[in-house]
LOMAR-417575 format. One record per atom (N, C-alpha, C): residue number from 0; atom name; x, y, z. Coordinates in steps of 0.1 Angstrom, whole numbers, plus 5000, padded with zeros to 4 digits. Example, Ala and Ser with C-alpha at 12.3 -4.5 7.8 and 13.67 -1.06 7.14 Angstrom:
<pts>
PT   bake   logu     px     py     pz
PT      0      N   5132   4943   5078
PT      0     CA   5123   4955   5078
PT      0      C   5132   4967   5078
PT      1      N   5128   4978   5071
PT      1     CA   5137   4989   5071
PT      1      C   5129   5000   5079
</pts>
This chain:
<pts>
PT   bake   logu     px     py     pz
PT      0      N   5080   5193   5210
PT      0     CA   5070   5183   5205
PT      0      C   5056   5190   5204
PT      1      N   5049   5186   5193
PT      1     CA   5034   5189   5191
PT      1      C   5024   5178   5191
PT      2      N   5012   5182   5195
PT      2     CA   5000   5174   5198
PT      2      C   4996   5176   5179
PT      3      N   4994   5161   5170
PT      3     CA   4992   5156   5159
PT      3      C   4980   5155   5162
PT      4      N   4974   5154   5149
PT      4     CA   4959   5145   5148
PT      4      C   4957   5144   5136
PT      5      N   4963   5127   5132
PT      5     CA   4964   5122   5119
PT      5      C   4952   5114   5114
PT      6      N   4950   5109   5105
PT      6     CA   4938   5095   5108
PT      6      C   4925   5096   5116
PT      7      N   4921   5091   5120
PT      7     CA   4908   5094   5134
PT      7      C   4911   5093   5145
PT      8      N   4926   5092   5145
PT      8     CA   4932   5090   5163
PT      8      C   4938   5104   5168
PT      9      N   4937   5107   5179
PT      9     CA   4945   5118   5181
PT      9      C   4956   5114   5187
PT     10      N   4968   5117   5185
PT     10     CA   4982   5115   5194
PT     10      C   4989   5128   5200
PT     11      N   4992   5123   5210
PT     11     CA   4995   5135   5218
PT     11      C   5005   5131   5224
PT     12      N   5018   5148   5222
PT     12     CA   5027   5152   5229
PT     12      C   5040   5133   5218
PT     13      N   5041   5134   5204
PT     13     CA   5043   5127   5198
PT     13      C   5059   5131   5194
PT     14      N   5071   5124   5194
PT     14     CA   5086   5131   5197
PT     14      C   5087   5126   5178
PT     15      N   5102   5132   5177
PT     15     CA   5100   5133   5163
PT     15      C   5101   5118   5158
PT     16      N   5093   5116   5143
PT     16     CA   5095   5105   5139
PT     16      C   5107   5100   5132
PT     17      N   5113   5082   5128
PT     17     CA   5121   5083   5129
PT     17      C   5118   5074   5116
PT     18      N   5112   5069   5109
PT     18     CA   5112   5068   5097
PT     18      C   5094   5067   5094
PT     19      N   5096   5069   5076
PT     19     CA   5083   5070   5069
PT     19      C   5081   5054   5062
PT     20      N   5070   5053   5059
PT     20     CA   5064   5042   5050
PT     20      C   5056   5047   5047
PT     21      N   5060   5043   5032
PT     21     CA   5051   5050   5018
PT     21      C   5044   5039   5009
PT     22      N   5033   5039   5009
PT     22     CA   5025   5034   4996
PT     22      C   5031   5033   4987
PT     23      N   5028   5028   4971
PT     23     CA   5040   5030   4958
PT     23      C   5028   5037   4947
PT     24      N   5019   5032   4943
PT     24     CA   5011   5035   4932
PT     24      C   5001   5047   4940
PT     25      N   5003   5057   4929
PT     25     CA   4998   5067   4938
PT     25      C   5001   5078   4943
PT     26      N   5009   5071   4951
PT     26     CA   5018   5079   4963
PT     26      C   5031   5084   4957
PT     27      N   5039   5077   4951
PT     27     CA   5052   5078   4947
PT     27      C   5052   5079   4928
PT     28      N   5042   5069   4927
PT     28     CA   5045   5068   4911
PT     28      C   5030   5068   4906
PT     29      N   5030   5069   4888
PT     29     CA   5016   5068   4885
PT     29      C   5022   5055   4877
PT     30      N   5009   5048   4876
PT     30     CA   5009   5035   4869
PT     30      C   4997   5035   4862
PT     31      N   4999   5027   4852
PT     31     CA   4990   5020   4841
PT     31      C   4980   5006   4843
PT     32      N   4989   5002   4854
PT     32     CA   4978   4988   4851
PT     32      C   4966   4992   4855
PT     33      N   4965   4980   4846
PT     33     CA   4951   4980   4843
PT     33      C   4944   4966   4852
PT     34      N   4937   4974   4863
PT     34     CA   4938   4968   4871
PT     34      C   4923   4961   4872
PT     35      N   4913   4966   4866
PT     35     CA   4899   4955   4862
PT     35      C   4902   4951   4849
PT     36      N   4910   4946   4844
PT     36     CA   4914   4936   4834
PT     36      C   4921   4926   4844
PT     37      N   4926   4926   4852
PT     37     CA   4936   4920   4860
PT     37      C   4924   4916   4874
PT     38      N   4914   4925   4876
PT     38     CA   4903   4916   4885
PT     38      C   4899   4905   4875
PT     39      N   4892   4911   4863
PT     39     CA   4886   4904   4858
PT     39      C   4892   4892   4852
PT     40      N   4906   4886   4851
PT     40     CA   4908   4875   4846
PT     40      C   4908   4867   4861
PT     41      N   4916   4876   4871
PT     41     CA   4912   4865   4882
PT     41      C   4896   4860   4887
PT     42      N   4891   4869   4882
PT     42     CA   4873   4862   4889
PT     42      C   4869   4848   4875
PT     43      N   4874   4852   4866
PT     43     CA   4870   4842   4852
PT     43      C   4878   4828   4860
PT     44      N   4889   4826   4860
PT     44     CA   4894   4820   4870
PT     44      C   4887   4809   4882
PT     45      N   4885   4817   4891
PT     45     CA   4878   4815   4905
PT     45      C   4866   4813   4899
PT     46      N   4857   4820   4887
PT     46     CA   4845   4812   4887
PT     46      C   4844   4797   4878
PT     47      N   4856   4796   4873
PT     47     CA   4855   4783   4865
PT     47      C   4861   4769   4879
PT     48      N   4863   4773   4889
PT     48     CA   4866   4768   4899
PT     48      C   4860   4766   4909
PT     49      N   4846   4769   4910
PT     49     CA   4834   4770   4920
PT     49      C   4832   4776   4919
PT     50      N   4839   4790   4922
PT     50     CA   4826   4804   4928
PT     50      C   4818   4810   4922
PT     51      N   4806   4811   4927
PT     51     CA   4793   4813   4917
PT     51      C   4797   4828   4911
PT     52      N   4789   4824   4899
PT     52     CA   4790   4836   4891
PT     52      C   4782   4850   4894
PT     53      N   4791   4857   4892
PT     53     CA   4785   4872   4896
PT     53      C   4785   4876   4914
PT     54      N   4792   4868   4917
PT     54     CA   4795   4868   4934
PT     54      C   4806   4881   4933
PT     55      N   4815   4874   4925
PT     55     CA   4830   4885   4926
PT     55      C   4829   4898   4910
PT     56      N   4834   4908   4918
PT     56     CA   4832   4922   4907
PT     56      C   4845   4926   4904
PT     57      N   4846   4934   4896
PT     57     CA   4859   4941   4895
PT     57      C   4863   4954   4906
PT     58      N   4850   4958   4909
PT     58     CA   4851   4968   4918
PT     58      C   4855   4963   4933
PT     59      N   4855   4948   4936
PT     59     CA   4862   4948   4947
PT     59      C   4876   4948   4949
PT     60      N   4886   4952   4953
PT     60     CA   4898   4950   4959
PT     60      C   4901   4936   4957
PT     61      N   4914   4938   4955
PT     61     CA   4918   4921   4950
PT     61      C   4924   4916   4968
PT     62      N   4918   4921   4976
PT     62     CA   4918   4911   4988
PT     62      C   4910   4904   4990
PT     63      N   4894   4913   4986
PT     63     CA   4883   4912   4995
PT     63      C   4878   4900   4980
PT     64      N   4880   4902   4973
PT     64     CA   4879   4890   4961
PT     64      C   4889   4879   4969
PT     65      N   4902   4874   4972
PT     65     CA   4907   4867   4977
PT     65      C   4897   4861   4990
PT     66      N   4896   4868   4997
PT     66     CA   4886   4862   5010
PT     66      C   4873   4859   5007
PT     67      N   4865   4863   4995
PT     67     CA   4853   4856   4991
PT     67      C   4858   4843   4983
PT     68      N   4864   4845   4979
PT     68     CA   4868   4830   4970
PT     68      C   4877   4819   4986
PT     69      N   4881   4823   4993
PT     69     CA   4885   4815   5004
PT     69      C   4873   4811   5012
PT     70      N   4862   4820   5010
PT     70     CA   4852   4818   5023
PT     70      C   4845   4801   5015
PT     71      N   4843   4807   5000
PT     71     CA   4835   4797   4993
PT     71      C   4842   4785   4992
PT     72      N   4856   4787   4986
PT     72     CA   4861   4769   4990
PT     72      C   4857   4763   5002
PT     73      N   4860   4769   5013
PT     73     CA   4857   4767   5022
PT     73      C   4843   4752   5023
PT     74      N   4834   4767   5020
PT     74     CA   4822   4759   5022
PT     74      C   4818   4747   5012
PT     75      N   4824   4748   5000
PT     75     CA   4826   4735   4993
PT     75      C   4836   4723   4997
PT     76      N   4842   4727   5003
PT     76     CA   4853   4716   5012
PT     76      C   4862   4713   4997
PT     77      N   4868   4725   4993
PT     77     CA   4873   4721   4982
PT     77      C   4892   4714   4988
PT     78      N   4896   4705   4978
PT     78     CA   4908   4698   4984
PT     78      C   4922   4711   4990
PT     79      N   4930   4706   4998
PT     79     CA   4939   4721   5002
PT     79      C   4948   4724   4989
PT     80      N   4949   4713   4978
PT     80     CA   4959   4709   4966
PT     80      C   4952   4724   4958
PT     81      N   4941   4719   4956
PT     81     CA   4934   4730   4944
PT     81      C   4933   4742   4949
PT     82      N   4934   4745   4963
PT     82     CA   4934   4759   4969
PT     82      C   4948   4765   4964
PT     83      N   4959   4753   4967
PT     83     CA   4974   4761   4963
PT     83      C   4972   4766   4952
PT     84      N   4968   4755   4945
PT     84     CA   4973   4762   4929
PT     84      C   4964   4776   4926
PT     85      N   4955   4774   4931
PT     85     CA   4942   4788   4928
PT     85      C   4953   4799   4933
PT     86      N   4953   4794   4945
PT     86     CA   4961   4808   4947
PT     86      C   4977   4810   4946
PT     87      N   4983   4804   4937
PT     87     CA   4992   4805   4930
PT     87      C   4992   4812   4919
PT     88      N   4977   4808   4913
PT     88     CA   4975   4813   4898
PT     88      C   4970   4826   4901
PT     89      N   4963   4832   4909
PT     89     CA   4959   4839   4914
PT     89      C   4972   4855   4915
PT     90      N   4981   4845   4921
PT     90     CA   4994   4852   4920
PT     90      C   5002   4858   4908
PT     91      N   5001   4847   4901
PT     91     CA   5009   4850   4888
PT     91      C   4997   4856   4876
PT     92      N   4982   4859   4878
PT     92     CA   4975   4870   4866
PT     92      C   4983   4882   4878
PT     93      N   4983   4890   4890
PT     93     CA   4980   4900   4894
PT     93      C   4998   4902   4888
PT     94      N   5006   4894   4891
PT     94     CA   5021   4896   4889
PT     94      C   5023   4899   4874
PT     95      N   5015   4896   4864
PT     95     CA   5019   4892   4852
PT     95      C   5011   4910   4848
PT     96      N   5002   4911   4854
PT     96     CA   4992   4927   4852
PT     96      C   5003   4939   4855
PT     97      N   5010   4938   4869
PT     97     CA   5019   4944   4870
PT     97      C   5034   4953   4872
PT     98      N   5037   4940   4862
PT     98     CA   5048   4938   4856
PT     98      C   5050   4943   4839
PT     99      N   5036   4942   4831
PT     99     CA   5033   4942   4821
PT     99      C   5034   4961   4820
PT    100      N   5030   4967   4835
PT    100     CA   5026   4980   4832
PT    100      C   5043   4986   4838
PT    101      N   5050   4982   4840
PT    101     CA   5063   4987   4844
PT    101      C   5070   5000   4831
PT    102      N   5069   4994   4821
PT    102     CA   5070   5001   4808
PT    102      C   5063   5017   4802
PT    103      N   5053   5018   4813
PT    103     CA   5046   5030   4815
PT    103      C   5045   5039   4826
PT    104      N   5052   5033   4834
PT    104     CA   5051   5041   4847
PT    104      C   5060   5055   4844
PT    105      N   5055   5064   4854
PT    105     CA   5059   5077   4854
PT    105      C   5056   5083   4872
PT    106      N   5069   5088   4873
PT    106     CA   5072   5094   4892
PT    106      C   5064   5109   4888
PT    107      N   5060   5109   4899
PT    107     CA   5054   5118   4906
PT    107      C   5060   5126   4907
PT    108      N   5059   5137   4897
PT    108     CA   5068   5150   4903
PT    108      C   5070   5154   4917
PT    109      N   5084   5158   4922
PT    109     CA   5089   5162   4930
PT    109      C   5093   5151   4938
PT    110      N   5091   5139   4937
PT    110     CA   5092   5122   4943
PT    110      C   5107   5119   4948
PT    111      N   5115   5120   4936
PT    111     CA   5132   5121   4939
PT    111      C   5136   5130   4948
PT    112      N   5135   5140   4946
PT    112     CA   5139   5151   4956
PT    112      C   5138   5147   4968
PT    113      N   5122   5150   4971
PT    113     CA   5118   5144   4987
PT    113      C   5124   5134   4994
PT    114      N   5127   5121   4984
PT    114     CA   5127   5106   4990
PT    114      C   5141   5112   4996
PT    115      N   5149   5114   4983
PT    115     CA   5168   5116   4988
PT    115      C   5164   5126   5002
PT    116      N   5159   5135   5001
PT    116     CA   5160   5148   5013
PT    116      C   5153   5136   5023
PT    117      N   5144   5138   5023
PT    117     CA   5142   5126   5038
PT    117      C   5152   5117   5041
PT    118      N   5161   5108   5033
PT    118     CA   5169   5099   5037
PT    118      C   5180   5109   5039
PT    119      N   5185   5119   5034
PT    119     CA   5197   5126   5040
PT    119      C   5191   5131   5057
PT    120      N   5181   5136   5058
PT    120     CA   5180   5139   5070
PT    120      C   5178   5130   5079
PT    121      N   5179   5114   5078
PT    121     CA   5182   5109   5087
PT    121      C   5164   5094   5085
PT    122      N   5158   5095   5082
PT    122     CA   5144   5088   5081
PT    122      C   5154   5076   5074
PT    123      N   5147   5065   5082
PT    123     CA   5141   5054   5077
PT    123      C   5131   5052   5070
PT    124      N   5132   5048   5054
PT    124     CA   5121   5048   5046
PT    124      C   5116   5033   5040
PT    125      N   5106   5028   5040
PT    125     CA   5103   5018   5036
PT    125      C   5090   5018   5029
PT    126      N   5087   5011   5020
PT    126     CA   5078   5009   5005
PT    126      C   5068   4995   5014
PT    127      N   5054   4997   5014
PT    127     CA   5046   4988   5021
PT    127      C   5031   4986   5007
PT    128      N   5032   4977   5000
PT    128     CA   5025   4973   4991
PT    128      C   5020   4967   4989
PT    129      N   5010   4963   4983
PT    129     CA   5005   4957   4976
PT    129      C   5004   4947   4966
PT    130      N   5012   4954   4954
PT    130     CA   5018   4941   4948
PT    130      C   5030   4939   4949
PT    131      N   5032   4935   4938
PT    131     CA   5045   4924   4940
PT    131      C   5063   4930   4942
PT    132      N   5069   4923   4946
PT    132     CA   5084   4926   4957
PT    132      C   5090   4932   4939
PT    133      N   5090   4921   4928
PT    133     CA   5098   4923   4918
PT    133      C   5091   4936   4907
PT    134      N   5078   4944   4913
PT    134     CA   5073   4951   4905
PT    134      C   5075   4962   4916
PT    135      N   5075   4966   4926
PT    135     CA   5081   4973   4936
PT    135      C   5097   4979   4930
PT    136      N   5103   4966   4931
PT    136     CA   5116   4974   4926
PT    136      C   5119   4976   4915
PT    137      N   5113   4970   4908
PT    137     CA   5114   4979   4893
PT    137      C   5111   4993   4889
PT    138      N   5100   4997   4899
PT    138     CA   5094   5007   4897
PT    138      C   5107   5016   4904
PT    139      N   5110   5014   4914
PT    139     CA   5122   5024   4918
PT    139      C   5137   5024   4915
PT    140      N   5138   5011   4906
PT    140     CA   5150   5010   4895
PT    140      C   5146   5023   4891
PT    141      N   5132   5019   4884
PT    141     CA   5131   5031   4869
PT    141      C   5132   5047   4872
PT    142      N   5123   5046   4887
PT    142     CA   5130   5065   4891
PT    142      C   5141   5067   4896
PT    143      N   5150   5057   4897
PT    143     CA   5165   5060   4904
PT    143      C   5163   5064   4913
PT    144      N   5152   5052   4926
PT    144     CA   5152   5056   4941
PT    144      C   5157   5041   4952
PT    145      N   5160   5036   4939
PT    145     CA   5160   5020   4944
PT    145      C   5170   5016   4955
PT    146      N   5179   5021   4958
PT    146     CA   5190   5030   4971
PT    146      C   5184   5034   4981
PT    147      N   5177   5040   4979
PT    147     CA   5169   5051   4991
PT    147      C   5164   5046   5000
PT    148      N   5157   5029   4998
PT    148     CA   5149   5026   5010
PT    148      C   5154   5011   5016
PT    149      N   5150   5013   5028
PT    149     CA   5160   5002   5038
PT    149      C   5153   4993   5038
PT    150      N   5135   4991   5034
PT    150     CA   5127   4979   5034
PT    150      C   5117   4979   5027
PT    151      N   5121   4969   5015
PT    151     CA   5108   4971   5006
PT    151      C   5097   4960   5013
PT    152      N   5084   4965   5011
PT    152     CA   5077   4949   5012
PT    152      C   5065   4947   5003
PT    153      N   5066   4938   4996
PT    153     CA   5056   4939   4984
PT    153      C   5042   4926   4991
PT    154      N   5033   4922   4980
PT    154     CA   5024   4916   4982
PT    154      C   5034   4899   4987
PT    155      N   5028   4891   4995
PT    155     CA   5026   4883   5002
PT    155      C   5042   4883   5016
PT    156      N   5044   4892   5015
PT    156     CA   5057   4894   5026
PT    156      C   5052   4900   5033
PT    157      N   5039   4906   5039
PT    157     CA   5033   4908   5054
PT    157      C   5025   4896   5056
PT    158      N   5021   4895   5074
PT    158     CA   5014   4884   5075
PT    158      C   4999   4889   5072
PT    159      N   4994   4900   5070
PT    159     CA   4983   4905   5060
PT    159      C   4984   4916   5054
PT    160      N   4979   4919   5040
PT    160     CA   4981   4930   5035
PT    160      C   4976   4939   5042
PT    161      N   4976   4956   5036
PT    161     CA   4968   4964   5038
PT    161      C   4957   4961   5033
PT    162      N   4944   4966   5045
PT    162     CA   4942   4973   5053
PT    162      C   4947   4974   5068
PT    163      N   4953   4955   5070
PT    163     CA   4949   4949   5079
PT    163      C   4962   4955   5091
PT    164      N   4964   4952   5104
PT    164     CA   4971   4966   5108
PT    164      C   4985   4954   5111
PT    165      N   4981   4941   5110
PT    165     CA   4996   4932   5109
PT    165      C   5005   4942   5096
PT    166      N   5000   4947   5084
PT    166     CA   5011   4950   5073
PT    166      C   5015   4957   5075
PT    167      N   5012   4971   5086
PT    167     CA   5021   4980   5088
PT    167      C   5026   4979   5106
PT    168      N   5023   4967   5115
PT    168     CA   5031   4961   5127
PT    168      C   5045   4956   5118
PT    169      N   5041   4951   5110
PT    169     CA   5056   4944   5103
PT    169      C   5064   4949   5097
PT    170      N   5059   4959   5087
PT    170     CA   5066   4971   5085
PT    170      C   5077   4983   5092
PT    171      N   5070   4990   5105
PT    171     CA   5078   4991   5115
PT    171      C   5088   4984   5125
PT    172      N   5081   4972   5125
PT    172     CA   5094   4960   5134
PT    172      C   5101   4962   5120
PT    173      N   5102   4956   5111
PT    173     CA   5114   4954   5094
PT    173      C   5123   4968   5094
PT    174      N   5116   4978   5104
PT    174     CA   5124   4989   5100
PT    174      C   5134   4990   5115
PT    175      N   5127   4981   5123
PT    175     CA   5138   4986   5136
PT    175      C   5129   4995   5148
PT    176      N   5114   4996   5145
PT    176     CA   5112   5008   5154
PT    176      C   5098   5007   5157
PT    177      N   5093   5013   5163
PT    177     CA   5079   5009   5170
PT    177      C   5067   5017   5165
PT    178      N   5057   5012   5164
PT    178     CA   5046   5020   5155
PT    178      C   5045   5036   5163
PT    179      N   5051   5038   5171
PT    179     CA   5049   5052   5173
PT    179      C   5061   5066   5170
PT    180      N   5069   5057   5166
PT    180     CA   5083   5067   5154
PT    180      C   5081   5063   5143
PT    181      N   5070   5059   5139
PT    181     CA   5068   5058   5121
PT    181      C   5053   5063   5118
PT    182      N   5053   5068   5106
PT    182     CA   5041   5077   5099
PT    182      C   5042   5068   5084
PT    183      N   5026   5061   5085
PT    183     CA   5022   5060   5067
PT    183      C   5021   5068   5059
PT    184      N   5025   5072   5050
PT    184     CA   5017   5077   5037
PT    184      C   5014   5074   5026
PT    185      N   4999   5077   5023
PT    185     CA   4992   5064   5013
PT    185      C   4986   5077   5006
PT    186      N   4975   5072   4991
PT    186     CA   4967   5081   4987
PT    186      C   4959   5073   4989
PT    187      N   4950   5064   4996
PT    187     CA   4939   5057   4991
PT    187      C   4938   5051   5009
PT    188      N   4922   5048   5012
PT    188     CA   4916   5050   5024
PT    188      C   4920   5030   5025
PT    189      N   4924   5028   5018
PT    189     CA   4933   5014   5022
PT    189      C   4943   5016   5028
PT    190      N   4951   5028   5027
PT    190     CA   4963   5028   5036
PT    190      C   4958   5040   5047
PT    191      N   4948   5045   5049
PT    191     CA   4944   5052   5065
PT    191      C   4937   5045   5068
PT    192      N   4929   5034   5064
PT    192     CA   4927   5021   5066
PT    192      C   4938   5015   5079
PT    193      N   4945   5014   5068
PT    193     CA   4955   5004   5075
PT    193      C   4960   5008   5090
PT    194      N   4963   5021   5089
PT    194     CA   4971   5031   5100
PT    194      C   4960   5030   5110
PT    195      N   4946   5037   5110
PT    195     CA   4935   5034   5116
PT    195      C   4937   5018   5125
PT    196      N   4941   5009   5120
PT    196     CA   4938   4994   5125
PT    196      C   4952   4994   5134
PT    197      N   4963   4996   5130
PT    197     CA   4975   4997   5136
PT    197      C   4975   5007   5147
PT    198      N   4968   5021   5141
PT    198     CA   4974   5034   5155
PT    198      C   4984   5038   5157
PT    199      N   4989   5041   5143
PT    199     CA   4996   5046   5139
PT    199      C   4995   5060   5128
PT    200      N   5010   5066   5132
PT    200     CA   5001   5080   5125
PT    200      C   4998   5077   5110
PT    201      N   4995   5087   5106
PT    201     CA   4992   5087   5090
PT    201      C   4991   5100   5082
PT    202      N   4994   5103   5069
PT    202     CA   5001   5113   5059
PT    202      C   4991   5111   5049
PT    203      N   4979   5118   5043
PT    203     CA   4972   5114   5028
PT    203      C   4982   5122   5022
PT    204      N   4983   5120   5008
PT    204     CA   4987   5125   4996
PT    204      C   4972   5126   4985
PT    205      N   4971   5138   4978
PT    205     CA   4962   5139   4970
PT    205      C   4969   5136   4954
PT    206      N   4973   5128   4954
PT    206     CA   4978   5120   4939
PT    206      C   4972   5110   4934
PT    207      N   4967   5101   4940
PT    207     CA   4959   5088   4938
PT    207      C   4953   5091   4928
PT    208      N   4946   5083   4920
PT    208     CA   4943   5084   4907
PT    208      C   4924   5090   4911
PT    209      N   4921   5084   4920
PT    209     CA   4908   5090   4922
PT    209      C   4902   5103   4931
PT    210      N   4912   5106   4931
PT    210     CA   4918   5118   4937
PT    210      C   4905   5120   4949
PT    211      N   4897   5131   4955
PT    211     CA   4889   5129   4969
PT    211      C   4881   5118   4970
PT    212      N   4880   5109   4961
PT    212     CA   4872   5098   4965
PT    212      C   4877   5088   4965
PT    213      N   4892   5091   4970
PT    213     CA   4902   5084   4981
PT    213      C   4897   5076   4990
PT    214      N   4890   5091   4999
PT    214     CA   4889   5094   5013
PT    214      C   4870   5089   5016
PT    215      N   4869   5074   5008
PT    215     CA   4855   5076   5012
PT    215      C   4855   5071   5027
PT    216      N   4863   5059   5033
PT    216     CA   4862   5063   5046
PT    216      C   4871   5063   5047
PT    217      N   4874   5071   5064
PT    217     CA   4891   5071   5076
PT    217      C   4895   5077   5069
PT    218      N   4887   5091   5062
PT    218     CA   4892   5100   5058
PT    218      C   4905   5107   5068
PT    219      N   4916   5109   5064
PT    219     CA   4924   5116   5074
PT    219      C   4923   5132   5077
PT    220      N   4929   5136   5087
PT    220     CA   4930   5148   5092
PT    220      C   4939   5158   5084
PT    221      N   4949   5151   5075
PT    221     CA   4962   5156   5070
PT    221      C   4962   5150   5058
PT    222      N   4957   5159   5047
PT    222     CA   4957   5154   5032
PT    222      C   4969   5166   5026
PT    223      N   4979   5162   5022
PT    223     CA   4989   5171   5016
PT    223      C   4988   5171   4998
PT    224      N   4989   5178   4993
PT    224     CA   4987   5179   4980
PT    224      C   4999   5170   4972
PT    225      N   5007   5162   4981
PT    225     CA   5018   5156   4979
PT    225      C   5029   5153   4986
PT    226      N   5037   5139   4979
PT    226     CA   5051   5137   4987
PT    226      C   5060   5151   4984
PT    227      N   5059   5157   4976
PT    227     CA   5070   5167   4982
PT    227      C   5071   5179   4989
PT    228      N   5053   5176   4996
PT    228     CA   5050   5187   5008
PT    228      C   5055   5178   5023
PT    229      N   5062   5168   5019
PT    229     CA   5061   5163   5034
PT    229      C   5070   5167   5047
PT    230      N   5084   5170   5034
PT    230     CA   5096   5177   5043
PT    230      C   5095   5188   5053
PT    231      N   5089   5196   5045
PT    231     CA   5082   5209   5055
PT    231      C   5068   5210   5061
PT    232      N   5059   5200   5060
PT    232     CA   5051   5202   5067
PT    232      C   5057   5192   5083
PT    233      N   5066   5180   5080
PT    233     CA   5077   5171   5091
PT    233      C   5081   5182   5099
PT    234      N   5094   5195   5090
PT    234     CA   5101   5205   5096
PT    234      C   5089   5212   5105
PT    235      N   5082   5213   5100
PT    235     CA   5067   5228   5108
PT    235      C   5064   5223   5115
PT    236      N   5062   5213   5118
PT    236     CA   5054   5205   5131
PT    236      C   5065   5195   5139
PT    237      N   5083   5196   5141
PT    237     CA   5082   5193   5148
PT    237      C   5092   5178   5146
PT    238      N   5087   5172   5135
PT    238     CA   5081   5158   5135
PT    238      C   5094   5154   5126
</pts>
């Protein structure tokens, strides 16, 4: 056993792990959507529904847009009926954005390899996302990895997304195993984020589409140029 230091936590004297949870966009695959076309219809939306204009951007995260438009009903006392539907519709632009980009997706070189070699050697692997369960697996239909993993979980199947450290507590229980035999790997400081909140370890990948400005915070200790460095940096250390 080796003394790790993943994330901003240090773990020490850590036995080997016993399964991974991977990010999807990014990390595993590149995608197309187009994802401020897909803020932006949802704020057009939410602002024809109360929320003042120019409150919500495209540059926020389609959570932190979800929780400003929650805070504002709120304060409007809007009925609980129109909150469903908002956030139903809400559901079906982000579902409808990335589902539309399925037809362009492209794996990450070296992605198949790795996934199979990790599940031959024994890892529990599971997909922890963001969007949606039926655009999840389509995406690993299309790289022929859809086999490979024992738990997918897409957007609204944690009791909170990433960042928040419930999505990767649930993630680990889904897999059978305790946040201290499982390791994240994400490209984007939403998923060291997430690990950060949980305390759990964590794996950067340098594939994310914005490549070091990933890491604006909870920058990690462990940025690998990729999923197909993971096998042997796991074998080198131990893990």
């Amino acid at each position: 056993m080796v003394k790790v230091k993943l994330g901003v936590y240090d773990y020490a004297e850590m036995a080997r792990f016993k399964g991974i949870v991977f990010d999807l966009d990014g990390t595993l695959i590149d995608s197309e959507v187009d994802f401020v076309k897909m803020k932006q219809n949802m704020i057009g939306v939410l602002e024809e529904h109360g929320v003042p204009k120019g409150k919500l951007t495209p540059q926020m995260t389609t959570v932190i847009i979800m929780e400003n438009a929650e805070k504002y009903w709120s304060e409007q006392g809007k009925a609980e009926s129109e909150k469903v539907y908002l956030r139903d519709e809400m559901t079906r632009i982000m579902d409808q954005g990335e589902l539309e980009a399925i037809s362009t997706l492209t794996v990450i070189p070296g992605v198949q390899e790795t996934v199979k070699k990790l599940k031959q050697r024994g890892y529990k692997l599971a997909i922890l996302t963001r969007s949606h369960h039926k655009y999840a697996e389509e995406a690993l239909k299309k790289i022929g990895l859809e086999k490979e993993f024992d738990v997918i979980l897409g957007r609204g199947e944690t009791p909170q997304p990433k960042p928040y450290a419930e999505a990767m507590i649930y993630a680990a229980k889904a897999l059978g195993l305790s946040l201290t035999e499982v390791v994240l790997v994400g490209d984007h400081h939403l998923d060291s984020t997430c690990a950060v909140n949980a305390k759990c370890n964590f794996i950067g990948v340098a594939t994310g589409p914005r490549g070091d400005k990933s890491w604006e915070i909870n920058r990690p200790n462990v940025i690998l140029p990729s999923v197909y460095d993971i096998p042997e940096y796991l074998e080198r250390n131990g893990l």
